[in-house]
C-alpha positions in Angstrom: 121.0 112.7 79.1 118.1 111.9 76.3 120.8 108.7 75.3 120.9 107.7 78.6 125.1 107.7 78.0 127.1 107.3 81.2 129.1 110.1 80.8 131.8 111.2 83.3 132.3 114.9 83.2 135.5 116.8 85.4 135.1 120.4 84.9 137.5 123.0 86.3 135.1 125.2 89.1 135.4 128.4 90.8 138.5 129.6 93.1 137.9 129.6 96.5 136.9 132.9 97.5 134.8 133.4 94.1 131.5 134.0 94.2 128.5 132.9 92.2 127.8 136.7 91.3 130.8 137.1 89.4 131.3 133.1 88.3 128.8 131.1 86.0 127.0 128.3 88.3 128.1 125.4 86.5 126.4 123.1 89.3 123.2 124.8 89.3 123.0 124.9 85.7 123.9 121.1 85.0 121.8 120.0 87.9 119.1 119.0 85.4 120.7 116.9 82.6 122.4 115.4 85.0 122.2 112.4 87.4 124.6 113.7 90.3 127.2 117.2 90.5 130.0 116.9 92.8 132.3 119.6 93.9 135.4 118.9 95.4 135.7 121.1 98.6 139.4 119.5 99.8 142.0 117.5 98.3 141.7 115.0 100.5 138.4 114.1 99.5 139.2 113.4 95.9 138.9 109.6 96.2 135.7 109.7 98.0 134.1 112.1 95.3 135.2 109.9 92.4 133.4 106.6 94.4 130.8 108.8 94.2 130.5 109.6 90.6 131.5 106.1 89.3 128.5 104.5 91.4 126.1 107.0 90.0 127.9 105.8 86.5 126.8 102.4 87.4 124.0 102.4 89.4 120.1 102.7 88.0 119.2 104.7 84.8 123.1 105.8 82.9 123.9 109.5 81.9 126.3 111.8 82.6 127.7 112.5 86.2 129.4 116.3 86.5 132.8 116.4 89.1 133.4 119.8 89.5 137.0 120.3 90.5 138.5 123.9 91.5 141.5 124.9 90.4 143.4 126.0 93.6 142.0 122.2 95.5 145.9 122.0 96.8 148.2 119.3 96.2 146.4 115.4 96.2 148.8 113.3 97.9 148.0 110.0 96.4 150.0 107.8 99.1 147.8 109.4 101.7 144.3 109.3 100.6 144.8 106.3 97.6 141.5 105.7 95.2 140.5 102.3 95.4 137.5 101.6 93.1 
C-alpha cells in the first residue's frame, strides 16, 4: 500500500457455514491496506467480482485489491458465466 503497487491478491476464505468466531477475518483485517476486498458469495458471480478488482487495479491511486474466494464456491462453469475484461 505505502508503494502504491497494484497488487491483485486471491486468497482462499471461510467455508460456508464458518463463522468469524472460529475463522480469522481476513476482510476486516485487510480492509485498511487495501483499496477494495471482495468475497465471492456464488460461482456465478466470479466474472463480475474479477471486473471489480481489475477496475479498482486501474482506476485512481494503485495498490493492492484483496479477492477472497471460499473454498467450497461450487463448480464455475466458464461457458455459462464467461469473463470478458
Amino acid at each position: 500500500m505505502e508503494d502504491s503497487s497494484p497488487l491483485l491478491v486471491i486468497a482462499e476464505g471461510v467455508s460456508r457455514g464458518g463463522s468469524r468466531h472460529t475463522h480469522y477475518d481476513m476482510a476486516g483485517a485487510f480492509r485498511s491496506v487495501t483499496k477494495w476486498v471482495g468475497t465471492i458469495d456464488r460461482a456465478d458471480l466470479t466474472p463480475d467480482y474479477l471486473r471489480r478488482a481489475f477496475t479498482h487495479l486501474r482506476s485512481g491511486r494503485p495498490g493492492p485489491v484483496l479477492l477472497i474466494v471460499p473454498r467450497d464456491l461450487g463448480e464455475y462453469d466458464e461457458d455459462e458465466h464467461p469473463y470478458a475484461p
